[in-house]
C-alpha positions as CSV (number, residue, x, y, z in Angstrom):
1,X,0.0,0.0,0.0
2,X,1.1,3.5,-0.9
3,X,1.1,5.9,2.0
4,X,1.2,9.5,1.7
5,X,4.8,10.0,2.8
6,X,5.2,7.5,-0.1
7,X,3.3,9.6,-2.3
8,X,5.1,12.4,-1.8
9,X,8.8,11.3,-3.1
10,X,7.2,9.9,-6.3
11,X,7.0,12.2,-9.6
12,X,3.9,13.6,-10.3
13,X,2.2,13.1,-6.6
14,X,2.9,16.3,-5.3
15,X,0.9,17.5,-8.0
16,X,-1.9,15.7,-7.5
17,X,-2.2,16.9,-3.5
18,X,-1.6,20.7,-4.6
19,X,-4.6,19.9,-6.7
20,X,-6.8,18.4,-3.9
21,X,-5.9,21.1,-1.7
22,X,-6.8,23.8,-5.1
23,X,-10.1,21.8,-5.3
24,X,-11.2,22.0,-2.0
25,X,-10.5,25.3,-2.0
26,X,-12.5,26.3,-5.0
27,X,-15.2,23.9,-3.8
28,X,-15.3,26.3,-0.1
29,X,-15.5,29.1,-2.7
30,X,-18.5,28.4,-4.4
31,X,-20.2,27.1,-1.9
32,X,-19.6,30.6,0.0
33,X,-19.8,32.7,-2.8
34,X,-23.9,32.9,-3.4
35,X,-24.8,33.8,0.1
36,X,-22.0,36.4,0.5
37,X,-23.4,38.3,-3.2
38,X,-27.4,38.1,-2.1
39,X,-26.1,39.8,1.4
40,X,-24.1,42.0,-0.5
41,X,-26.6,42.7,-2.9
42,X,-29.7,43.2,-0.2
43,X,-27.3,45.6,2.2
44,X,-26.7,48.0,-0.7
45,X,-30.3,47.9,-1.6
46,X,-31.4,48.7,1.8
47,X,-28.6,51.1,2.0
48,X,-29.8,53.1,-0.5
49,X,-33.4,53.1,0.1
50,X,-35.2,56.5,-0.7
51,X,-32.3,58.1,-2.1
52,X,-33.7,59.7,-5.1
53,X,-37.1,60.5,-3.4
54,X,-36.4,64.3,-2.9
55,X,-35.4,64.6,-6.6
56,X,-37.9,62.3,-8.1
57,X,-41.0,63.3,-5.3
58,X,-42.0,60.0,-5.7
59,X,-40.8,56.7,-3.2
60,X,-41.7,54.4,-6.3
61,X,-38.2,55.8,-7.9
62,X,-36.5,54.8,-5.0
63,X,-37.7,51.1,-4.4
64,X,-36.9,50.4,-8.4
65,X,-33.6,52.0,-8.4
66,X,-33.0,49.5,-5.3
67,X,-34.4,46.5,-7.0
68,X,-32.6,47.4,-10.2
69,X,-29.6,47.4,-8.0
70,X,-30.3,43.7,-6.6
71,X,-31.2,42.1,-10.2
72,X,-27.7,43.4,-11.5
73,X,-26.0,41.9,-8.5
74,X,-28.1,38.6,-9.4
75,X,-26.8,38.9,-13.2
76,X,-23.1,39.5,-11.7
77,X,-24.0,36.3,-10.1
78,X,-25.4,34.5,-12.7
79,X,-22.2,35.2,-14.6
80,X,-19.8,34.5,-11.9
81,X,-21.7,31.2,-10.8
82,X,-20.7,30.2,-14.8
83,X,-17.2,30.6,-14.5
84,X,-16.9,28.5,-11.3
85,X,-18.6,25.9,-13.2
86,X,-15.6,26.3,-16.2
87,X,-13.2,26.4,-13.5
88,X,-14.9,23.4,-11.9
89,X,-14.6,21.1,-14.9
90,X,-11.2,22.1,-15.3
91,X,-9.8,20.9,-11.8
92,X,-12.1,17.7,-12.7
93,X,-9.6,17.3,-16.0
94,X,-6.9,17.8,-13.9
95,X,-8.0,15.4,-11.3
96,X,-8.4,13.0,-13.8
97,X,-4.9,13.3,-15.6
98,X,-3.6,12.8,-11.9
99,X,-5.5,9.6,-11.2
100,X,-4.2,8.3,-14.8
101,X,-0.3,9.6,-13.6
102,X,-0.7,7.8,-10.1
103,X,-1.7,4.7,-11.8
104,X,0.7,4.4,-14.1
105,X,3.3,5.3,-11.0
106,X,1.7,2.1,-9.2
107,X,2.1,-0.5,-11.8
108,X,6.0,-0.5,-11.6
109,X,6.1,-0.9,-8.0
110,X,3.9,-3.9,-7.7
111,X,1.1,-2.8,-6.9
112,X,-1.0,-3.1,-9.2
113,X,-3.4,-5.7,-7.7
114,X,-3.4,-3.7,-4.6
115,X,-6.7,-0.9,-4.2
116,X,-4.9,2.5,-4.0
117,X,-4.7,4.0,-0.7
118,X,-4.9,7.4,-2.1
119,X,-7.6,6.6,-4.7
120,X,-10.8,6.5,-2.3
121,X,-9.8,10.0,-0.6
122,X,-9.8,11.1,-5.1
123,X,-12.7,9.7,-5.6
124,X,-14.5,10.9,-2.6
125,X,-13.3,14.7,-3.6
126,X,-14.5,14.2,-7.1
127,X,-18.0,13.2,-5.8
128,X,-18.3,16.1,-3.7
129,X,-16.9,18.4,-6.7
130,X,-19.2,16.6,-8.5
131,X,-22.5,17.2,-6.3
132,X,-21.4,21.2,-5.8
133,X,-21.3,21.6,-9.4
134,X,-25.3,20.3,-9.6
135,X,-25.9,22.5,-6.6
136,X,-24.4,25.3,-7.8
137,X,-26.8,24.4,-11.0
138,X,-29.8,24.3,-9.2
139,X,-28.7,27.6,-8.1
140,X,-28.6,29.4,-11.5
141,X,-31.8,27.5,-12.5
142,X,-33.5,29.5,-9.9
143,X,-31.9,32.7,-10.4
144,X,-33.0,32.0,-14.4
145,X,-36.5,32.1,-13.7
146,X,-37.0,36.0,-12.3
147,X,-35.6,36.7,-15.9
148,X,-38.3,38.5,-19.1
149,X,-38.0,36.9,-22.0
150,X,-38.4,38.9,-25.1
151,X,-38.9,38.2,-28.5
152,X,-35.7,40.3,-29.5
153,X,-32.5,39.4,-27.6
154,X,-31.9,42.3,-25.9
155,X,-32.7,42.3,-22.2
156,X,-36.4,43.2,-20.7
157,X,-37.3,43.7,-16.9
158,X,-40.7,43.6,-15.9
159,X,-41.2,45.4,-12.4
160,X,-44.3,47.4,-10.4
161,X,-46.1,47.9,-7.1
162,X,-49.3,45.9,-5.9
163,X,-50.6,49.1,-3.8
164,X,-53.9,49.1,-1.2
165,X,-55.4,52.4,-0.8
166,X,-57.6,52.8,2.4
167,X,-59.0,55.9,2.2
168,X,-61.6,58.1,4.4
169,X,-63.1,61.6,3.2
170,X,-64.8,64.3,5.0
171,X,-66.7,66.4,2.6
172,X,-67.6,66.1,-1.2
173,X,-65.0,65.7,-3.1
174,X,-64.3,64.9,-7.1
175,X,-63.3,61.4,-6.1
176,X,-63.0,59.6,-3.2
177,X,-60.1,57.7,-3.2
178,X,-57.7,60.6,-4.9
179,X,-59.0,63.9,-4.6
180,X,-58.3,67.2,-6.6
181,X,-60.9,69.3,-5.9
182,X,-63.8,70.0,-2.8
183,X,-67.2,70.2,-4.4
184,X,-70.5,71.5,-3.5
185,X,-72.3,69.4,-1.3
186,X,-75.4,68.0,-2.7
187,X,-78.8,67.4,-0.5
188,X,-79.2,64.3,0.6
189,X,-74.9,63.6,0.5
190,X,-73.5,61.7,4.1
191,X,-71.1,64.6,4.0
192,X,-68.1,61.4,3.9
193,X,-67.1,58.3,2.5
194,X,-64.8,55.3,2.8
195,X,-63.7,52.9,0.8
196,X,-60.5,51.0,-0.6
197,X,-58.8,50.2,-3.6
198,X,-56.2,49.0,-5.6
199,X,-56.2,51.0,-8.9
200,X,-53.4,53.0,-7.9
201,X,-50.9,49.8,-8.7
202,X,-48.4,50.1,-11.0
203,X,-46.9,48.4,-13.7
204,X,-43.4,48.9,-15.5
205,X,-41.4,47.6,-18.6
206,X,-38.0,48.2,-19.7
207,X,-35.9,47.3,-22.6
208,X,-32.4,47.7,-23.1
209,X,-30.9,47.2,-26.2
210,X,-28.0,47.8,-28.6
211,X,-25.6,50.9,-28.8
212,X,-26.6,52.9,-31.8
213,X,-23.9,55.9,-33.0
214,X,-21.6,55.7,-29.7
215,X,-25.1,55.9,-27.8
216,X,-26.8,53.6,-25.3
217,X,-30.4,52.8,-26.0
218,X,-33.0,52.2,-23.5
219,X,-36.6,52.5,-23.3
220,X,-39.8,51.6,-21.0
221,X,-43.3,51.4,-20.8
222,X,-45.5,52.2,-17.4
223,X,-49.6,51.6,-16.7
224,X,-51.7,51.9,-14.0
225,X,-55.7,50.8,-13.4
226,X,-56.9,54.3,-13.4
227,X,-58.6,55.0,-16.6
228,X,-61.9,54.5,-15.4
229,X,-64.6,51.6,-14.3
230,X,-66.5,49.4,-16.5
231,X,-70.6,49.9,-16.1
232,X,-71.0,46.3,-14.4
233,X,-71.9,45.6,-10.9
234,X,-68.6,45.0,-10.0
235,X,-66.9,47.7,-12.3
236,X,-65.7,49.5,-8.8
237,X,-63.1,47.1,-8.1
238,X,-62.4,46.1,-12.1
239,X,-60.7,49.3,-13.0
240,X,-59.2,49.8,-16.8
241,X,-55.8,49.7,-17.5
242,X,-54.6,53.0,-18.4
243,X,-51.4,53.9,-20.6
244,X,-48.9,56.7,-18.3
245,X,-45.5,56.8,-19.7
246,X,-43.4,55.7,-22.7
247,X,-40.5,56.7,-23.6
248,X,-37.1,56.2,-25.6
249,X,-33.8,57.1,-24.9
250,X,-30.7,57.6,-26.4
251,X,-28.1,58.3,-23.9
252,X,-24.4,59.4,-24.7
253,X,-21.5,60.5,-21.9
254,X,-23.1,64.0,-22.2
255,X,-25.9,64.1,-24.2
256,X,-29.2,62.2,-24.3
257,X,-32.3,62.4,-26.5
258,X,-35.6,61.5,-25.2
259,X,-38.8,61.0,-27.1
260,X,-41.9,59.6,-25.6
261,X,-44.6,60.8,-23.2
262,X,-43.4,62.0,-19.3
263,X,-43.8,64.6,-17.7
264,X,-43.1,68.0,-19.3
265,X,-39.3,67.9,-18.6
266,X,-39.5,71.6,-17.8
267,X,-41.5,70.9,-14.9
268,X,-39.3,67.7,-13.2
269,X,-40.2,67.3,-9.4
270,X,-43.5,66.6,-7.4
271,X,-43.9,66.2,-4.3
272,X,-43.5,62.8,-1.9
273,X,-46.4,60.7,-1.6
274,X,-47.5,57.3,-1.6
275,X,-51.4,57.9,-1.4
276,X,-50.8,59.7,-4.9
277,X,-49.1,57.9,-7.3
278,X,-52.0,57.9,-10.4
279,X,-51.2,61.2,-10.5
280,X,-48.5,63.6,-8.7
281,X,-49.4,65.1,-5.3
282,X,-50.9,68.8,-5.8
283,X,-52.0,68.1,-8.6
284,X,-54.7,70.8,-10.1
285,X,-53.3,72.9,-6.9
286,X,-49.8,74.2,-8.2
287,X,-48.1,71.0,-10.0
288,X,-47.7,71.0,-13.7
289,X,-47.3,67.5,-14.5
290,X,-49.3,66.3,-16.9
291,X,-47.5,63.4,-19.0
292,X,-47.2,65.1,-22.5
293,X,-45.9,63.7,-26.1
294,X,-42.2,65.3,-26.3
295,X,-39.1,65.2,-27.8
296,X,-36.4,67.1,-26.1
297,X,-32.5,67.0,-25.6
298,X,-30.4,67.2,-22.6
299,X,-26.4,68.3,-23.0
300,X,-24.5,67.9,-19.9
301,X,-21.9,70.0,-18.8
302,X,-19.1,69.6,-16.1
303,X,-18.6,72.3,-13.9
304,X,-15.8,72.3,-10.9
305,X,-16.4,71.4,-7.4
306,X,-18.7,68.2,-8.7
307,X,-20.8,70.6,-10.2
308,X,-23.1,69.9,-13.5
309,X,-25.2,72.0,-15.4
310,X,-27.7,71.4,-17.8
311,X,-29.6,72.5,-20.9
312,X,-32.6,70.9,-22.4
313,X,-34.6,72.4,-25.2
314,X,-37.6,70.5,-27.1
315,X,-41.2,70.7,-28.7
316,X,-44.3,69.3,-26.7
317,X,-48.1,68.2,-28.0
318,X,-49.9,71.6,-27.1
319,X,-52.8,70.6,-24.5
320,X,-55.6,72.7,-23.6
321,X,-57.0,70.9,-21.0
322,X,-60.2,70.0,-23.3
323,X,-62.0,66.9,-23.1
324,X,-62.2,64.2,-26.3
325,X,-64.3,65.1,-27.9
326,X,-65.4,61.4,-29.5
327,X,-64.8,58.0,-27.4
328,X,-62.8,56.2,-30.4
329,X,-61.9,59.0,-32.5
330,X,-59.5,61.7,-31.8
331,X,-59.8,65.0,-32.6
332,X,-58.0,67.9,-33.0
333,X,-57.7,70.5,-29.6
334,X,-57.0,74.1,-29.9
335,X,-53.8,73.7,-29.5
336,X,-53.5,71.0,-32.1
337,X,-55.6,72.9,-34.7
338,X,-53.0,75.8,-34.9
339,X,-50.3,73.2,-36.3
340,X,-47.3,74.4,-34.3
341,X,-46.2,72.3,-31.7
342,X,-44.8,73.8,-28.0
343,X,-41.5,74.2,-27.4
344,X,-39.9,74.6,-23.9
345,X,-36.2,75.1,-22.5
346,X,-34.8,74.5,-19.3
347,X,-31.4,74.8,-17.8
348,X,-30.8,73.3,-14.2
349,X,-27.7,72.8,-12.3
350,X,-26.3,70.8,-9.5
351,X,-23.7,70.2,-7.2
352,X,-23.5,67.0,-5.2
353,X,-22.1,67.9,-1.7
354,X,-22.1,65.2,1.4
355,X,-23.6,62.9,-0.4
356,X,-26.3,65.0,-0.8
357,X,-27.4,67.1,-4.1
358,X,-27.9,70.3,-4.0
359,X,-30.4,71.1,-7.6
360,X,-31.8,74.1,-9.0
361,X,-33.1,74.8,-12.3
362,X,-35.6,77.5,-14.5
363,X,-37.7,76.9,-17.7
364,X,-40.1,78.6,-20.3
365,X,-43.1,77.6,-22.2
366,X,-44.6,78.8,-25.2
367,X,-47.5,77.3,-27.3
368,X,-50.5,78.7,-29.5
369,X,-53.8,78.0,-29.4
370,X,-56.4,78.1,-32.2
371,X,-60.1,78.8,-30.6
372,X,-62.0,79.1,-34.0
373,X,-63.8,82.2,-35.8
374,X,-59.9,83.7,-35.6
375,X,-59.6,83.4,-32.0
376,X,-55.9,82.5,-31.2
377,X,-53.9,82.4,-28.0
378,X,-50.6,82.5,-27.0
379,X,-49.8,80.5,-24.0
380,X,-46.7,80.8,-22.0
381,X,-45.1,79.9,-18.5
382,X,-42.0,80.9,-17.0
383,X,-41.1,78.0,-14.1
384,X,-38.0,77.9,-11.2
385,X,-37.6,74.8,-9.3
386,X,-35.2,73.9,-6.6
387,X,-34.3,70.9,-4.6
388,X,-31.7,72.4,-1.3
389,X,-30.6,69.9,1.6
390,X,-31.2,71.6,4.8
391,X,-28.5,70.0,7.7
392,X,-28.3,66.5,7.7
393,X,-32.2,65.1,7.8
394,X,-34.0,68.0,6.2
395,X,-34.9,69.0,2.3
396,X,-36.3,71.5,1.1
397,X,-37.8,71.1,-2.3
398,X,-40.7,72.7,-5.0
399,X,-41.5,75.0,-8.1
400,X,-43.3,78.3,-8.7
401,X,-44.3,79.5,-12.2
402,X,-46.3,81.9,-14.1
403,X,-48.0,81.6,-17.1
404,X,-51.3,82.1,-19.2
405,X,-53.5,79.8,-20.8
406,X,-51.7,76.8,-19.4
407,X,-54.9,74.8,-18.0
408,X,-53.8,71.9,-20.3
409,X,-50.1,71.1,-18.3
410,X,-52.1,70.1,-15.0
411,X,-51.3,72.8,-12.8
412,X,-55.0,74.1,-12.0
413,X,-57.9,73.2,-11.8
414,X,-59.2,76.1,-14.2
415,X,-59.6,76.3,-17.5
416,X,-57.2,77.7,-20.5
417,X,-59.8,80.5,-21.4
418,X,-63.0,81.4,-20.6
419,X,-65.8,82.8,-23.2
420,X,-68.9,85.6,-22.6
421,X,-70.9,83.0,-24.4
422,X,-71.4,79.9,-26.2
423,X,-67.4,79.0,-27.2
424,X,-69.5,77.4,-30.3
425,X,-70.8,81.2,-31.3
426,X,-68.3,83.3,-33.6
427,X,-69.7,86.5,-31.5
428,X,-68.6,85.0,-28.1
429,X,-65.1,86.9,-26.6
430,X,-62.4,85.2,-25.3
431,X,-60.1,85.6,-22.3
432,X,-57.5,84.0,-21.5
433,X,-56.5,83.1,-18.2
434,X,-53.4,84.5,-16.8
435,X,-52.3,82.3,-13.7
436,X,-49.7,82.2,-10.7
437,X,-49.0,79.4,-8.4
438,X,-46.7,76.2,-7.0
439,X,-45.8,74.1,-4.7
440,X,-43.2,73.2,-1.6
441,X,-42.0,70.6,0.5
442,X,-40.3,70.2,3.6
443,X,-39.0,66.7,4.1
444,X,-37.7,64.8,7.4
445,X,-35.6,62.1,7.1
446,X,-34.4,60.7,10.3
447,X,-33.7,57.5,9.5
448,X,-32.8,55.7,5.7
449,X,-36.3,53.9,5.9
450,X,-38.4,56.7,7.6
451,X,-39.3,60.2,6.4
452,X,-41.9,62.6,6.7
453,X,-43.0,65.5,4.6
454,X,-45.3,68.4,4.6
455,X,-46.1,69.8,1.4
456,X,-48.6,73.0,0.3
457,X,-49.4,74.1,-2.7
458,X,-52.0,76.5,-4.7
459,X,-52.8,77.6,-7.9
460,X,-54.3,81.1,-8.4
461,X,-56.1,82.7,-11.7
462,X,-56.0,86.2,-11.9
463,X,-59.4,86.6,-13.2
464,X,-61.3,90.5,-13.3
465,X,-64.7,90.8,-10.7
466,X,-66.5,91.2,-14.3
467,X,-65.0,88.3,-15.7
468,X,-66.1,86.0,-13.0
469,X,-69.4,87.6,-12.8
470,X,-69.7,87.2,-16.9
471,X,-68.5,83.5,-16.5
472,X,-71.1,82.4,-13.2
473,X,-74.0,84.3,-15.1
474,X,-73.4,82.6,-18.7
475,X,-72.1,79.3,-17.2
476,X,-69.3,79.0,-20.0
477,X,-66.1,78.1,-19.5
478,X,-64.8,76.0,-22.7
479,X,-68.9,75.5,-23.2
480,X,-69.3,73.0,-20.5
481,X,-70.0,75.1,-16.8
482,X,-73.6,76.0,-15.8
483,X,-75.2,78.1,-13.6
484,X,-75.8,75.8,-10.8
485,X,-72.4,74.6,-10.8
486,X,-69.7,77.5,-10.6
487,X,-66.3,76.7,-12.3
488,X,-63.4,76.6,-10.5
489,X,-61.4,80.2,-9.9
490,X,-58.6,79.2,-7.5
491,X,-57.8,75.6,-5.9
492,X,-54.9,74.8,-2.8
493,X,-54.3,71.3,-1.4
494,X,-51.9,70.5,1.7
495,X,-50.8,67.2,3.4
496,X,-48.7,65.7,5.7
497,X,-47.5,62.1,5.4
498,X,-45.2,59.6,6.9
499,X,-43.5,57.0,4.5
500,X,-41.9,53.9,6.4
501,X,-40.0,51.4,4.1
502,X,-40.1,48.1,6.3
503,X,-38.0,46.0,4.2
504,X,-36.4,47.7,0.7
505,X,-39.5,46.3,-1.3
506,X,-42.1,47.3,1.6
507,X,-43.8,50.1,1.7
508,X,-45.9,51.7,4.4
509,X,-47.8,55.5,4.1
510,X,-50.4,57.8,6.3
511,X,-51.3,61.0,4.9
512,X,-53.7,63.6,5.6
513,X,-54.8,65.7,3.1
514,X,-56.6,69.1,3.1
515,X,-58.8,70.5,0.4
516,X,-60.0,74.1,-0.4
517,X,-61.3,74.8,-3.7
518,X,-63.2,78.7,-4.9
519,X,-65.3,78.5,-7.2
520,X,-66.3,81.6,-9.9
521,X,-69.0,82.8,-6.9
522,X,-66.1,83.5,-4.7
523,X,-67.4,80.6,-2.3
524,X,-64.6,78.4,-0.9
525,X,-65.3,74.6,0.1
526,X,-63.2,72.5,2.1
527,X,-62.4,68.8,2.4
528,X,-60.3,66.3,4.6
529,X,-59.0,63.2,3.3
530,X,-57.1,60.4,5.5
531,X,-55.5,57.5,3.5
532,X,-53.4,54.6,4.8
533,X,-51.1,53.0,2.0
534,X,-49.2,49.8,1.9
535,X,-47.5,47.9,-1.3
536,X,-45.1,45.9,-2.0
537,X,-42.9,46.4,-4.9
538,X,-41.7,43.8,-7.1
């Protein structure tokens, strides 16, 4: 029998116990490898958290940036778990050649009819390399299955949020379970409601795909269940899928080019909330936001002290804030009919400092508007927005703007213009509506899974005594107000919220929410709305 001390003063063994001591090695390796990556992987994902909430104004942003984060550190994986299998069936070549060197070693020595001494120690190493390797297999099987296939090569990631809405109003309100406006209350009305819901949810694709001239391409596609209920008995929790973003971008080292439908990217940032995610917070009370066809580019400048600047410039679908006119059919809006589209240009800059970024940017708007009979519009709106860490837990963040005829870009709750008559009569005048407002937030942030904000915001028509008078007499603003029902002249919402992230896909939110809309009689309603929030992203 051979014995190791043997072993070692014949050619060739050393060799083969360097490679044992290699294979167990490599074996300790894998086996460790996979946990240490996930924990990796989940401690800079809960790291990061809401990181980009203050920019973005929206916690969603934060919770895909984070899973984005843990599917690359699974494809890192997935990559690295391949080339331990390569190496794997390497050392098991090598392992081989040995066995056939030791063999051959044996034979000359006489003992040849003699079971190896060293061979069961190979053998059992080769088994246990052998039942890693299916391990580590299983492994990648299960990591295979989160991926999107597509039918183009290119790689696809399907993410979202399942969200529940719990919701309790005081007052009437537009609707119950995200409202814009405080209404008149009707005889016979509670005066509240409650109810729950889960058409706030969101889904998201993306596509990345080839280089094209130097440039990355990327693109992505985002719904929600908010475009309406069917008429069925249960049509109140069977909302229809409605179409929010879509967008494609070509993005080079300092220039991008995005076309698509988001938000007018001359108005960037909304406020924090997780009870409003169909729509940004404030909306119709001093956030422009509405999510408009666009083309626009963005050129990226370095500045010193890890400063940036940058200047965007594109043209926009003009909206007017009309309704469709037809259910399958579109038609032309006044903004439309004039054949001109917007154009817009804003130049921000920023300056990250402590790990913290310090933005501020200004825009302009311009668009024309074609009312019929030779009535034609110029709308404009000159924005500032800002986004300033206060000390270590506190932001300050928001926008203010001015502007006419700018009912269409989601800012008010008012009209674009408002006629002395019938907008269908050639003898009816038109004014448009010259308008002031915005928003601001204060947010906490105490902890990297806690925050609270407060935000307020208001938008404010600077209509004439007559002209509100003319308006609530003739009940015509864009042909569809009546006398009975006063439009709406100005319109301010607040809230306050708390946003806890439990685990870095779990998301927890109460808000309170205060309403007061004037209508064209001067009359100012009011409305509270309480909503609890919980979703978990995926």
């Amino acid at each position: 029998m051979i014995r190791t001390s043997q072993l070692t003063t014949r050619p060739g063994a050393g060799l083969m116990l360097r490679v044992l001591r290699t294979t167990r090695l490599a074996v300790a390796v894998c086996l460790c490898f996979a946990p240490l990556a996930a924990a990796q992987s989940t401690s800079s994902a809960s790291g990061s958290t809401t990181a980009d909430l203050a920019q973005q104004g929206n916690p969603l942003e934060g919770v895909a940036a984070q899973i984005l984060e843990l599917r690359m550190a699974l494809d890192g994986m997935r990559e690295q778990l391949a080339a331990s299998h390569n190496e794997s069936e390497e050392l098991r070549q090598e392992l081989r050649t040995v066995r056939d060197q030791l063999e051959s070693l044996r034979r000359p020595s006489g003992q040849a009819g003699r079971p190896p001494a060293a061979e069961p120690p190979a053998r059992d190493q080769l088994d246990a390399l052998v039942e890693e390797q299916e391990l580590l297999r299983a492994k990648v099987e299960d990591l295979e299955q989160s991926k999107v296939e597509s039918g183009s090569k290119y790689h696809v990631r399907l993410s979202g949020l399942a969200l529940l809405n719990v919701v309790s109003t005081k007052g009437a309100v537009d609707s119950l379970d995200l409202p814009t406006t405080a209404e008149p209350r009707l005889p016979g009305e509670s005066g509240g409601t409650f109810s729950a819901g889960l058409r706030q949810s969101l889904l998201r694709l993306e596509a990345f795909g080839p280089t094209f001239g130097g440039a990355r391409t990327s693109g992505g596609l985002t719904f929600d269940f908010f475009g309406g209920f069917p008429k069925t008995s249960e049509g109140a929790n069977s909302p229809l899928v409605r179409l929010r973003t879509a967008t494609f971008t070509l993005d080079w080292k300092n220039t991008s080019i995005t076309a698509g439908q988001e938000v007018p990217f001359f108005s960037p940032r909304s406020p924090t909330s997780l009870a409003s995610t169909a729509h940004p917070a404030l909306s119709s009370a001093g956030n422009m936001w509405v999510w408009t066809p666009q083309i626009h580019v963005e050129h990226r400048i370095a500045l010193p002290n890890d400063s940036t600047m940058m200047v965007q410039w594109g043209i926009l679908d003009s909206f007017t804030e009309e309704l469709p006119a037809d259910e399958y059919n579109r038609t032309a809006t006044a903004g439309e009919r004039i054949r001109i589209p917007a154009q817009a240009i804003r130049v921000g800059w920023q300056r990250a400092r402590n790990e913290r970024v310090v933005a501020l940017g200004a825009g302009a708007y311009h668009s024309k508007q074609d009312w019929g009979f030779g009535r034609t519009v110029d709308a404009w709106a000159a924005t500032t927005d800002w986004d300033v860490p206060l000390g270590r837990w506190f932001a300050l963040s928001g926008e203010l703007y001015r502007g006419r005829a700018i009912g269409g870009l989601g800012a008010g709750a008012s009209a674009s213009v408002m006629f002395d008559g019938p907008a269908t009569e050639p003898d009816s005048s038109l004014q448009p509506v010259d308008t002031a407002g915005g928003w601001s937030q204060l947010k906490f942030k105490p902890a990297s899974r806690l925050e609270l904000n407060a935000a307020f915001g208001r938008d404010n028509p600077f209509r004439t005594r007559l002209g509100r008078v003319l308006a609530a007499r003739l009940g015509r603003v864009l042909g569809v107000a009546s006398e009975d029902e006063p439009t709406v002249n100005r319109n301010a919402s607040g809230f306050l919220n708390v946003i806890y992230q439990a685990r870095s896909n779990l998301l927890f939110s109460v808000e309170y929410r205060r309403l007061w809309t004037t209508g064209l009689d001067d009359a100012t309603r009011t409305a509270d709305h309480v909503s609890f929030s919980t979703g978990i992203a995926f």
